[in-house]
N, CA, C and O of each residue as an XYZ file, in Angstrom:
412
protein
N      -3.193      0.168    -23.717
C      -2.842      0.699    -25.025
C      -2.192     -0.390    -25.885
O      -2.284     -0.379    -27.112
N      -1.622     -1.202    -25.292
C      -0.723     -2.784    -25.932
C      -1.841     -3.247    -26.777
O      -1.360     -3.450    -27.892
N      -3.105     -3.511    -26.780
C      -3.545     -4.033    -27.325
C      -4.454     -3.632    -28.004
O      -5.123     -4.406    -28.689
N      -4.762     -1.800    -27.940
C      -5.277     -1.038    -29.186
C      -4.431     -0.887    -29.716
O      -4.852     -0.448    -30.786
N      -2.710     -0.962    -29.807
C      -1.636     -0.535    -30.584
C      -1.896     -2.099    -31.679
O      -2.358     -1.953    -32.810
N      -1.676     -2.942    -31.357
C      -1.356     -4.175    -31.527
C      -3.200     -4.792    -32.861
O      -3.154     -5.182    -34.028
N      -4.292     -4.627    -32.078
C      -5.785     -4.296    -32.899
C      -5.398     -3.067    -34.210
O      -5.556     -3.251    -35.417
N      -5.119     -2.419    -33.863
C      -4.969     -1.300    -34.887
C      -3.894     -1.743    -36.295
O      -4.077     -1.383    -37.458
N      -2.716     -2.652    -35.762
C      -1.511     -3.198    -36.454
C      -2.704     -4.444    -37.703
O      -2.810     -4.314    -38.923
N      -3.400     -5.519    -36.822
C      -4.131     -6.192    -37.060
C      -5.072     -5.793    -38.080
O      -5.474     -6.773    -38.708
N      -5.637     -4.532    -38.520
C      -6.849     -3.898    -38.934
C      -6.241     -3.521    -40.218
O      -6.820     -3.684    -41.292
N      -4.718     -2.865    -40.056
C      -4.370     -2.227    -40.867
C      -4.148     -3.093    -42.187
O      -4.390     -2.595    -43.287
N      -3.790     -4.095    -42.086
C      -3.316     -4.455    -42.810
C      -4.270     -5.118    -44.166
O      -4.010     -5.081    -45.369
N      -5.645     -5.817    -43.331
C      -6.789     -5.955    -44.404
C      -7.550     -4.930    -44.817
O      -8.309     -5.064    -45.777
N      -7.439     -3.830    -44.166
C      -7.863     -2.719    -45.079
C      -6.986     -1.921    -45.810
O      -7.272     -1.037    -46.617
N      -5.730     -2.372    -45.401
C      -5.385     -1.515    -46.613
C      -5.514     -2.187    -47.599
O      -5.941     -1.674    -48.633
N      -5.162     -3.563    -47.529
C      -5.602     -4.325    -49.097
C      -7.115     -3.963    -49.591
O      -7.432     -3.491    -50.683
N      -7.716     -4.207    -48.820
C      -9.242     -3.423    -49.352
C      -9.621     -2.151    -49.952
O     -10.544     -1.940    -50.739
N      -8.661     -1.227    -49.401
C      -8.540      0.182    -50.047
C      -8.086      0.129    -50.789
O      -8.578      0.915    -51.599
N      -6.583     -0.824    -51.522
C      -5.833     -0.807    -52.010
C      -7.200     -1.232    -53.855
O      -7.566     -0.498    -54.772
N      -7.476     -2.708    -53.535
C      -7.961     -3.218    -54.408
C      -9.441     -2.431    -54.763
O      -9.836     -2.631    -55.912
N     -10.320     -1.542    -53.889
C     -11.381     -0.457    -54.071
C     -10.539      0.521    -55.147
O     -11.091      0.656    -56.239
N      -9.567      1.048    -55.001
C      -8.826      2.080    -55.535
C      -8.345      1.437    -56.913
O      -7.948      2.259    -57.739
N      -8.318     -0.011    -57.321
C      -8.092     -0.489    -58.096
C      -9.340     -0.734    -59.433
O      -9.415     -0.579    -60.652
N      -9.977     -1.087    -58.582
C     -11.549     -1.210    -59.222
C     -12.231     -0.436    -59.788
O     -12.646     -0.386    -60.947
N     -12.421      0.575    -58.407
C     -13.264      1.927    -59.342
C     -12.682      3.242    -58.906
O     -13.479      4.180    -58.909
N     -11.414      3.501    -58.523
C     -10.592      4.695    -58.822
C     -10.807      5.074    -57.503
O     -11.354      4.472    -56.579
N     -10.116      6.528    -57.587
C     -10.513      7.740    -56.691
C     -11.361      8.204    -56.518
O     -11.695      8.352    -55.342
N     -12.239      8.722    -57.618
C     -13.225      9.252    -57.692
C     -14.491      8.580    -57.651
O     -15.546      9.091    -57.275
N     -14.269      6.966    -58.209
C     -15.035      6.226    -57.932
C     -15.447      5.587    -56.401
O     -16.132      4.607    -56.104
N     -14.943      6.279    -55.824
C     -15.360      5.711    -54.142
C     -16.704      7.161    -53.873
O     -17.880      6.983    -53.555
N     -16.185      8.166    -54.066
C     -16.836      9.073    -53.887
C     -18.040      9.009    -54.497
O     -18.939      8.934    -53.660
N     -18.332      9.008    -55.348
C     -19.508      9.464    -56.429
C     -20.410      7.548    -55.478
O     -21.462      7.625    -54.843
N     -19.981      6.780    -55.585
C     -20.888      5.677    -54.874
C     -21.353      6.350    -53.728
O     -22.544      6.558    -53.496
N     -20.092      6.807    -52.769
C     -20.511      7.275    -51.479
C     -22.046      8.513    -51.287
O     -22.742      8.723    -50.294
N     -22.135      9.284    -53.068
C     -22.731     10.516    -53.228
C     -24.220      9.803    -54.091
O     -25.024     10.506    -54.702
N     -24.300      8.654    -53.989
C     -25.232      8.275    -55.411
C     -26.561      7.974    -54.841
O     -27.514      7.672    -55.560
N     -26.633      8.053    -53.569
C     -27.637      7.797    -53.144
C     -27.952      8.367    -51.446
O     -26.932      8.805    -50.914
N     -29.130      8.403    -50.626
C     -29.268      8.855    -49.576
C     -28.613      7.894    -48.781
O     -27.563      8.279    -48.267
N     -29.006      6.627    -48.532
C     -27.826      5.281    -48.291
C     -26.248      5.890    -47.920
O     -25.679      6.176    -46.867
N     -26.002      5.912    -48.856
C     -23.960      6.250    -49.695
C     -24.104      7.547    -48.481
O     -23.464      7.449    -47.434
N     -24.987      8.727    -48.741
C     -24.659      9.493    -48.127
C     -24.970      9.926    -46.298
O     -24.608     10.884    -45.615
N     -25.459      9.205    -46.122
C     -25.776      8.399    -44.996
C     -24.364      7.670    -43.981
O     -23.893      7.750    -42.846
N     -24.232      7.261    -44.727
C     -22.516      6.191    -44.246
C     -21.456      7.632    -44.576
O     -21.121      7.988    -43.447
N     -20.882      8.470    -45.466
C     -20.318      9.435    -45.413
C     -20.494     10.296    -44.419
O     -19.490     10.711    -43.840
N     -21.612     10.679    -44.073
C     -21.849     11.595    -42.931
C     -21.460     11.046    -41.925
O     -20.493     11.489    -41.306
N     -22.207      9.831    -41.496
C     -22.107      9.368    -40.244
C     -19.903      8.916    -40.209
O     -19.308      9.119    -39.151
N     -19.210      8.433    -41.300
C     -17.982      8.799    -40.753
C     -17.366      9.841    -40.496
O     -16.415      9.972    -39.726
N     -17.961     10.742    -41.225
C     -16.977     12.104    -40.765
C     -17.549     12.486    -39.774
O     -17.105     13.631    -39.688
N     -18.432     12.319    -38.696
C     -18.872     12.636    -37.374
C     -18.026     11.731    -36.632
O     -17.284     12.239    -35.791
N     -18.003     10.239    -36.826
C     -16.478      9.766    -35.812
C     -15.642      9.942    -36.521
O     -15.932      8.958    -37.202
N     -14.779     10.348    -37.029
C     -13.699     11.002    -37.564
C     -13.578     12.201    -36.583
O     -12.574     12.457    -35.918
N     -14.283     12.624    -36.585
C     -13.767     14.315    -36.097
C     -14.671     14.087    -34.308
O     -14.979     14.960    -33.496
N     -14.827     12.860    -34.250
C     -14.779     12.954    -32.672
C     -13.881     12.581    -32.463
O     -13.121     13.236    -31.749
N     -13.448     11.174    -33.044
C     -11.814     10.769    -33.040
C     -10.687     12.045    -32.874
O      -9.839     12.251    -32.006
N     -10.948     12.570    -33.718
C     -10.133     14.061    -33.609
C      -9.888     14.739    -33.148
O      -8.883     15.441    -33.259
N     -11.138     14.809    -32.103
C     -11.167     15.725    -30.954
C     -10.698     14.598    -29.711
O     -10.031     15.280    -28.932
N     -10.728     13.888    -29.450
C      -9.686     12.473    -28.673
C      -8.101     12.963    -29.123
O      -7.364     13.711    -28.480
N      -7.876     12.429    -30.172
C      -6.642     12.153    -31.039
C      -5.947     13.456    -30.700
O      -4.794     13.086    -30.477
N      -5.977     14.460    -30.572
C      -4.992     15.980    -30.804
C      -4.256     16.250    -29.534
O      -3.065     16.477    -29.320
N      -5.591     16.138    -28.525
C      -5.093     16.370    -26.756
C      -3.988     15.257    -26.329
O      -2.858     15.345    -25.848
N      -4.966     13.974    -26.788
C      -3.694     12.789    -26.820
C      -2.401     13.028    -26.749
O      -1.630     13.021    -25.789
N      -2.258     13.224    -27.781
C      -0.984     13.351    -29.012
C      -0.282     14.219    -27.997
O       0.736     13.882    -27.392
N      -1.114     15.723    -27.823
C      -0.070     16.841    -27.132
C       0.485     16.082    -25.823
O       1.666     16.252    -25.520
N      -0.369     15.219    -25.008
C      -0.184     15.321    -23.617
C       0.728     14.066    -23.519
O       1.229     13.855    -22.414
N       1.073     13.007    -24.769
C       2.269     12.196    -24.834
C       3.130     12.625    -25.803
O       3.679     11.794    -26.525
N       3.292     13.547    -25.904
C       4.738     14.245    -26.636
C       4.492     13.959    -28.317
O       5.462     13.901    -29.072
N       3.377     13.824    -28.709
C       3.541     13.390    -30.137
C       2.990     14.540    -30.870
O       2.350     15.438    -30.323
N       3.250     14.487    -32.083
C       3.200     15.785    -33.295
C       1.492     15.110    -33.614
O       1.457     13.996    -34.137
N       0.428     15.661    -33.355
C      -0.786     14.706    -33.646
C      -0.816     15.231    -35.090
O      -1.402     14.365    -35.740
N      -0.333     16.597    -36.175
C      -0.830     16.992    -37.233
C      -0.905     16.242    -38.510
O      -1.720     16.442    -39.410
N       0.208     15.201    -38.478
C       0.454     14.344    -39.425
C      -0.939     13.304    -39.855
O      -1.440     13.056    -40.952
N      -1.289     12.840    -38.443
C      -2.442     12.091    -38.366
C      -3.550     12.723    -38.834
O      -4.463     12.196    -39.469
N      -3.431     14.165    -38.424
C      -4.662     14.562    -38.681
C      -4.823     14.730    -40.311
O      -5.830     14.293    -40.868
N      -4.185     15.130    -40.757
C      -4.223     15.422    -42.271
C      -4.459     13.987    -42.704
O      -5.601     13.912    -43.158
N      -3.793     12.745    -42.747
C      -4.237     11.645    -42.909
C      -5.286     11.315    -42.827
O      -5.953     11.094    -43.837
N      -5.814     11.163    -41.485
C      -7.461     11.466    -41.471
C      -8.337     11.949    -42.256
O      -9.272     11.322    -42.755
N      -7.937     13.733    -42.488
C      -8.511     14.370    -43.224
C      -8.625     14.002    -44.722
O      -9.588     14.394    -45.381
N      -7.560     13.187    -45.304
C      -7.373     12.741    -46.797
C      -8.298     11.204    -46.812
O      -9.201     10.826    -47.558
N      -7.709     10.631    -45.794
C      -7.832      8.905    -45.841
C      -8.788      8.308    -45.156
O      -9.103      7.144    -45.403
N      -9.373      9.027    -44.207
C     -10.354      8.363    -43.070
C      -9.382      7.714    -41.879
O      -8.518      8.184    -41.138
N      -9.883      6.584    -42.047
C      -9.399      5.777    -40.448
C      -8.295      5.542    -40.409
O      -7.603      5.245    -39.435
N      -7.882      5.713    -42.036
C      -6.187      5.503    -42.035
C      -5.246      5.837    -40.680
O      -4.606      5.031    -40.006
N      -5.380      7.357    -40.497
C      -5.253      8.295    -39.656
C      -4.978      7.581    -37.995
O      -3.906      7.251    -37.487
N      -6.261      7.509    -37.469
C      -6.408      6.740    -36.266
C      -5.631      5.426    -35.918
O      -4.947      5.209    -34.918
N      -5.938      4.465    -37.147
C      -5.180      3.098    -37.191
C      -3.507      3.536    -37.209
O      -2.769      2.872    -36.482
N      -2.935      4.593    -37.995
C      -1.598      4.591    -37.808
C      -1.381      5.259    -36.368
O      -0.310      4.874    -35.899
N      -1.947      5.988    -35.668
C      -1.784      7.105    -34.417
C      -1.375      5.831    -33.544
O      -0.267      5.620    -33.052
N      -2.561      4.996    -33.458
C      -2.519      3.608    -32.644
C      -1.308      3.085    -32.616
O      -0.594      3.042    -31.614
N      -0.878      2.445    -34.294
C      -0.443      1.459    -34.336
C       1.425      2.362    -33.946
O       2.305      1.646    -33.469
N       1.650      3.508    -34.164
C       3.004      3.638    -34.238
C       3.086      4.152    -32.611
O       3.983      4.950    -32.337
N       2.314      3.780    -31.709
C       2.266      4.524    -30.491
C       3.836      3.612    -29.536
O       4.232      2.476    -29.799
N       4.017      3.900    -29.207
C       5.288      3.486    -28.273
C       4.632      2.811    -26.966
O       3.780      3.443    -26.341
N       4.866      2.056    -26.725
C       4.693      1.278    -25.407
C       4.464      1.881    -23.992
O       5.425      1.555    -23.295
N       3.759      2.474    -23.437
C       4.048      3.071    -22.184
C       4.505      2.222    -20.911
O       4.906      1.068    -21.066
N       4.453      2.676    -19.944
C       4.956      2.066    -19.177
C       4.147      0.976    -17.728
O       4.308      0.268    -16.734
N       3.212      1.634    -18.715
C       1.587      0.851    -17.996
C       1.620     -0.253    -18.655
O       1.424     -1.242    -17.948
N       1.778     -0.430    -19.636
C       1.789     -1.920    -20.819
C       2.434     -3.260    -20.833
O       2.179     -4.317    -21.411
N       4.077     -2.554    -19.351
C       5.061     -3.228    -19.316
C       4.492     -4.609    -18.144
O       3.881     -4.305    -17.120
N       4.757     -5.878    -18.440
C       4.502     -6.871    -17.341
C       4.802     -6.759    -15.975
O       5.958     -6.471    -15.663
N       3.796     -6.971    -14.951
C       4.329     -6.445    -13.706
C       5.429     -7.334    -13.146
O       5.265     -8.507    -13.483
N       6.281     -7.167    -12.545
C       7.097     -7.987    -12.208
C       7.019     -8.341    -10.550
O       6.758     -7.620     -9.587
N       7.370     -9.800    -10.657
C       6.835    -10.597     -9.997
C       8.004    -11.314     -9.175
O       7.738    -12.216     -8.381
């Protein structure tokens, strides 16, 4: 998990500038209507919200079976896309499998 926590930290950060500067460019609504403008656009929309919501179905049991509130993520998800997943990752706590064996 050290190093999907740690990948996820890594990811986050150039996409959010990418989302950041998309959201700058051509809006809110302007992500959508590209995503809707063609069979292409809608093609790539579909196919994320199918891993999204497999992610989802991963992500919830997760969450319950290490003590975490998964709903926050999920709504994130539900608003933001991968946002969601990349933060679940990245704010995950260290387990104890992660720790160096000692020697």
């Amino acid at each position: 998990m050290k190093h999907l926590r740690m990948l996820s930290i890594v990811l986050l950060v150039p996409f959010t500038a990418l989302t950041g500067y998309a959201l700058y460019d051509i809006g809110f609504m302007g992500v959508f209507e590209h995503q809707f403008s063609n069979s292409g656009g809608l093609q790539v929309w579909i196919d994320l919200a199918i891993a999204v919501t497999l992610i989802l179905f991963w992500l919830v049991p997760n969450a319950k079976r290490t003590g975490r509130n998964p709903w926050p993520y999920v709504i994130i998800t539900m608003i933001a896309g991968s946002f969601g997943p990349l933060l679940y990752f990245a704010l995950a706590k260290p387990s104890a499998s992660d720790a160096p064996l000692d020697t």
